[in-house]
C-alpha positions as CSV (number, residue, x, y, z in Angstrom):
1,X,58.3,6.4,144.5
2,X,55.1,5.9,143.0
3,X,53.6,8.1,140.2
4,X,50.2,9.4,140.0
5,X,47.9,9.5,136.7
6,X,46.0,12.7,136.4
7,X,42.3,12.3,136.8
8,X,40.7,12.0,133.3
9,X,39.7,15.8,131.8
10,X,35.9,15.8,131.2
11,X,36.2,17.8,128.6
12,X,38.4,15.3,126.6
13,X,36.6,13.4,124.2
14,X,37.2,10.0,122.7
15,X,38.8,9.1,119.7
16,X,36.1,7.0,118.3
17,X,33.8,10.3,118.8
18,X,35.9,12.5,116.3
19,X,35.9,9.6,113.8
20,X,31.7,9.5,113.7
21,X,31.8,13.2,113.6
22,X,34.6,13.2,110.7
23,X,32.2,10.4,109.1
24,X,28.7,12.2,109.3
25,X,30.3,15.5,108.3
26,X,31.5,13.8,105.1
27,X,28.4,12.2,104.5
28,X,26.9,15.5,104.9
29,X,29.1,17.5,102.2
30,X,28.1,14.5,99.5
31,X,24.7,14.7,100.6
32,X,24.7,18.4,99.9
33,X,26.7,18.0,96.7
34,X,24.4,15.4,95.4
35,X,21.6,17.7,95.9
36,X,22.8,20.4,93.9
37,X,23.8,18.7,91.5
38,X,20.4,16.9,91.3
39,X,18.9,19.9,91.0
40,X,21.7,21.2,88.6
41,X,20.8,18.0,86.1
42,X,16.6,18.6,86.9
43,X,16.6,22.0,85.5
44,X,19.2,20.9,83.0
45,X,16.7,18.1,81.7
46,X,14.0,20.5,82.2
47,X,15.6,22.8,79.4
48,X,16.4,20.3,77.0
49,X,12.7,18.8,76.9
50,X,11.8,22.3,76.0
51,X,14.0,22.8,72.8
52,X,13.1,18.7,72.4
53,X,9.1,20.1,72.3
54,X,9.9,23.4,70.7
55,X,11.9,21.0,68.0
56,X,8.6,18.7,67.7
57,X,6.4,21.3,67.3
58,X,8.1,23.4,64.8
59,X,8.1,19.6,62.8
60,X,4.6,19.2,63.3
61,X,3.8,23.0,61.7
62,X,6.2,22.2,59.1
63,X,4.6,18.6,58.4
64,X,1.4,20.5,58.0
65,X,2.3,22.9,55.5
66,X,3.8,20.1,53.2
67,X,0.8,17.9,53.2
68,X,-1.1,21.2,52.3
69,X,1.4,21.7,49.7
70,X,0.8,18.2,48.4
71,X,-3.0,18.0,48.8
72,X,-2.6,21.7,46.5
73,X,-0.1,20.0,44.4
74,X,-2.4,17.2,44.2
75,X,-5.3,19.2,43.2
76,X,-3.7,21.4,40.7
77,X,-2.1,17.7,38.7
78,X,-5.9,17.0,38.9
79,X,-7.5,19.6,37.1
80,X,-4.5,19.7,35.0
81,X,-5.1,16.3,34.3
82,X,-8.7,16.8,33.7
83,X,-8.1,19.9,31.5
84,X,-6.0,17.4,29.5
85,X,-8.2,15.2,28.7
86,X,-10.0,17.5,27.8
87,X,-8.0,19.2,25.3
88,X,-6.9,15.4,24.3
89,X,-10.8,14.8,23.4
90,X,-11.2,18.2,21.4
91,X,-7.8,17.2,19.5
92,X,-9.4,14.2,18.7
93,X,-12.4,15.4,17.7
94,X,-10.3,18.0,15.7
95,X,-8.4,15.4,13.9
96,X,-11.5,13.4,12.9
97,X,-12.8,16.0,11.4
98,X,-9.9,17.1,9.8
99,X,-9.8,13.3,8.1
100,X,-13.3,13.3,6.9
101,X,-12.5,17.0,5.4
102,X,-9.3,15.7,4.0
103,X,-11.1,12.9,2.6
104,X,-13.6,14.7,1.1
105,X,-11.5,17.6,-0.5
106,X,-9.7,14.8,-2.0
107,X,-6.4,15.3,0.0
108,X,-5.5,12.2,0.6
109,X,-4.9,8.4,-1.5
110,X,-8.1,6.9,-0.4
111,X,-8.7,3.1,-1.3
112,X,-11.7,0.8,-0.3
113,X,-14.5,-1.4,-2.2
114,X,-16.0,0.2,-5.7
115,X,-16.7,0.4,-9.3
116,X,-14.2,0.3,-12.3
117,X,-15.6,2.1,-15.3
118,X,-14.4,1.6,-18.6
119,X,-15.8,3.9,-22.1
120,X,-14.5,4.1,-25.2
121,X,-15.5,6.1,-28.7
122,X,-17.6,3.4,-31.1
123,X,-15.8,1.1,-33.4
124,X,-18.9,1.0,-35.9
125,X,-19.2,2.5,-39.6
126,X,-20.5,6.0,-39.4
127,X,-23.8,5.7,-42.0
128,X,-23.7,8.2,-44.6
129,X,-25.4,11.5,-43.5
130,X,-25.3,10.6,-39.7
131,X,-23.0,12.8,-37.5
132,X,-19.6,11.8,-36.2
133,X,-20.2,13.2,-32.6
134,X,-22.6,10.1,-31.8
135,X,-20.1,7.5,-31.9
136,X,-17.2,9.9,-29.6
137,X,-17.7,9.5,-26.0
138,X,-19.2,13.3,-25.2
139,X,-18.3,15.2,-22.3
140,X,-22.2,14.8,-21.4
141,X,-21.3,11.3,-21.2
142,X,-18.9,12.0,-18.9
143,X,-21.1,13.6,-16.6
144,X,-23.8,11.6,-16.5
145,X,-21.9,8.5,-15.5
146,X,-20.1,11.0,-13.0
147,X,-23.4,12.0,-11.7
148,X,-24.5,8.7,-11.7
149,X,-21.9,7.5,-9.0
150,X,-21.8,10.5,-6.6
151,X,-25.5,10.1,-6.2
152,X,-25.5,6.2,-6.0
153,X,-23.1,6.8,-3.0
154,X,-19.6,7.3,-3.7
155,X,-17.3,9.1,-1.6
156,X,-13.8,9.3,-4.4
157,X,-13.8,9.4,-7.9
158,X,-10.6,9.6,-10.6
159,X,-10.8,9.5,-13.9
160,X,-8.2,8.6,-16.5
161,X,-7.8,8.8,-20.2
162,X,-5.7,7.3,-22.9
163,X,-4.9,4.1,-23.2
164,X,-0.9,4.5,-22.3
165,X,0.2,3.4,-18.9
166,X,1.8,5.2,-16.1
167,X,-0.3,8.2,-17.2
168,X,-1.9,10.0,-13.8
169,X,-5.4,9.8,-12.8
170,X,-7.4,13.2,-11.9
171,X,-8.7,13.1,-8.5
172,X,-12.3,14.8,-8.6
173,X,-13.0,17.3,-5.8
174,X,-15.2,20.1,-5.0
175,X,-13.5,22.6,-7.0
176,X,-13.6,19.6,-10.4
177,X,-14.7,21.3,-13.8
178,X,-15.5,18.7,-16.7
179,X,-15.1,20.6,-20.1
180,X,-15.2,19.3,-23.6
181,X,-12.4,21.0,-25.8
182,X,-13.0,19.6,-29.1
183,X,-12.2,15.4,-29.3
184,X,-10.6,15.9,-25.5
185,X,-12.0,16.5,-21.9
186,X,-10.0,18.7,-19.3
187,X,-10.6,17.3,-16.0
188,X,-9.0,20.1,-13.6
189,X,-5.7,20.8,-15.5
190,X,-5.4,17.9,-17.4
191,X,-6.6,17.0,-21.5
192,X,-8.1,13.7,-20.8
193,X,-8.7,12.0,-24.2
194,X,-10.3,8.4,-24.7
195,X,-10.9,5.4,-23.7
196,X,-11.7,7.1,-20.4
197,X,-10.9,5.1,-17.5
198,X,-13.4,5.9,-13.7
199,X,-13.0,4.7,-10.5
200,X,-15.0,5.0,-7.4
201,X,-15.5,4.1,-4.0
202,X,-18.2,3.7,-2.4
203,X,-20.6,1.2,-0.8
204,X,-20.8,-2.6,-1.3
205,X,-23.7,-2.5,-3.8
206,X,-22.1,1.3,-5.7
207,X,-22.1,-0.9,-9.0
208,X,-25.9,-2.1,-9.3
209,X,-27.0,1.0,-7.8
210,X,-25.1,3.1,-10.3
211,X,-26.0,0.8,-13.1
212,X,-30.2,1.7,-11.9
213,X,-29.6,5.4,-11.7
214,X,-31.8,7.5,-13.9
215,X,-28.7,10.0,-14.8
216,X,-26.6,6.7,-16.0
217,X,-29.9,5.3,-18.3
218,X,-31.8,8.0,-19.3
219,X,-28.9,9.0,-21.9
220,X,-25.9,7.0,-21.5
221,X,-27.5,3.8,-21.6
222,X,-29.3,4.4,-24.8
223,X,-26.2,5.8,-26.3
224,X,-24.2,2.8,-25.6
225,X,-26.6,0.9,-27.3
226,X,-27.8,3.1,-30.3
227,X,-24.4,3.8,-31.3
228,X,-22.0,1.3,-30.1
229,X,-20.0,3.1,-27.4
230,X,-17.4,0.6,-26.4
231,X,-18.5,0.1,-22.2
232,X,-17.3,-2.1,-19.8
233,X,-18.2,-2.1,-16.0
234,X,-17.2,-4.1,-12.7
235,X,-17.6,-4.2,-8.9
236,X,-14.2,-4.3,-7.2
237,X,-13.1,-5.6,-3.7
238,X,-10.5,-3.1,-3.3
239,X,-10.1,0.2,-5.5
240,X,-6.5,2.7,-4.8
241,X,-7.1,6.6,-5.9
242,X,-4.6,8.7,-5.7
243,X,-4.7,12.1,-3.9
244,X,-5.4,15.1,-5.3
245,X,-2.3,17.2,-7.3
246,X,-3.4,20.8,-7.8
247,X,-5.1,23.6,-5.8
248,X,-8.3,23.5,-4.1
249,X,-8.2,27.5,-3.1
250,X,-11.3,29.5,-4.3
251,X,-9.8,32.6,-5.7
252,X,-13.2,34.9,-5.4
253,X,-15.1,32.7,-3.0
254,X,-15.4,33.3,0.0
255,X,-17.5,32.0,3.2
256,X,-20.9,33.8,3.0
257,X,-22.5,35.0,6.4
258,X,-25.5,33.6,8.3
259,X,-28.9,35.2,6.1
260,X,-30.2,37.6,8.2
């Protein structure tokens, strides 16, 4: 007996149909998951160049305010710098001056070219009926010779008496009184008694200029040769003088005003 086959159903489909179906509805879920997640890394990029630029321009302001700062910074070491120099010329303007005043007020050991100046009481016989006091070195004497050198142009002056060594020398300064006190001389505090020893600095040519000067040989001079005054002069390349010891305060002067 001989079996049949049924007549194929038309609505029966083939396997190789389901398997492309199965295939294209695969490739559509990746499809669909690849586009989200496309999208999900676009707006996730998106966000992170916007705290990137937010980042870059919160940099940028701060960049700015430090080269502000600096270019203030820079500007204030200028002027500081400038004020410095400043100051730096006025100190040493200031100090200058202070040098010359300390020179002049006799402040300071001084040493430099000069004259050494040597006079001494007369070694000749007195005559009979003549006075004593021309043969002693006078505190005129003094004075003169003094006189002579400041105005031949010198700038320190000591003098020294007694013919021991080691003894000091009295600077001369503006506050300087020359006294006679009987056979002595007080220079500033001291009793100076002869031979008297000045020194002096001053220009190259302070020896032959003070040697010409009217207050050294309209008395001196004439005494040194009348009477025999032991003198003895000579230009030196290098003269030391001690600084002043004492006090140069005024104790009742004081600065006077402009005149009106």
């Amino acid at each position: 007996m001989t079996r049949r086959r049924p007549p194929p159903s038309r609505f029966r489909r083939p396997q190789w149909a389901i398997s492309i179906g199965l295939a294209l509805a695969a490739i559509g879920f990746v499809g669909a998951a690849q586009w989200n997640s496309s999208l999900a890394r676009q707006e996730f990029v998106t966000s992170a160049q916007r705290v990137l630029i937010t980042e870059a321009e919160q940099l940028r302001r701060q960049q700015e305010a430090l080269r502000e700062e600096i270019t203030e910074a820079e500007a204030r070491v200028r002027d500081f710098q400038a004020r410095s120099e400043g100051s730096r010329s006025e100190l040493e303007a200031l100090t200058e001056a202070l040098a010359v005043a300390r020179l002049a007020s006799g402040l300071d050991p001084v040493m430099g070219p000069g004259v050494v100046i040597e006079i001494a009481d007369s070694t000749r016989p007195i005559p009979e009926g003549e006075s004593p006091t021309n043969y002693i070195v006078l505190v005129d004497d003094i004075r003169d010779i003094i006189t002579a050198l400041w105005a031949s142009g010198a700038e320190a002056i000591t003098i020294a008496g007694g013919a021991a060594e080691g003894i000091p020398a009295e600077r001369l300064v503006s506050t300087t009184s020359i006294s006679g006190v009987g056979a002595s001389i007080l220079v500033n505090t001291a009793f100076l008694s002869p031979p008297f020893r000045i020194e002096a600095i001053g220009p190259g040519d302070l020896h032959d200029r003070f040697l010409a000067h009217p207050s050294y040989l309209a008395r001196v001079s004439r005494r040194i040769e009348s009477y025999g005054l032991q003198f003895a002069s000579e230009a030196r390349d290098e003269v030391r003088l001690p600084a002043f010891v004492g006090n140069t305060r005024l104790r009742w002067g004081v600065p006077a005003g402009d005149p009106d």
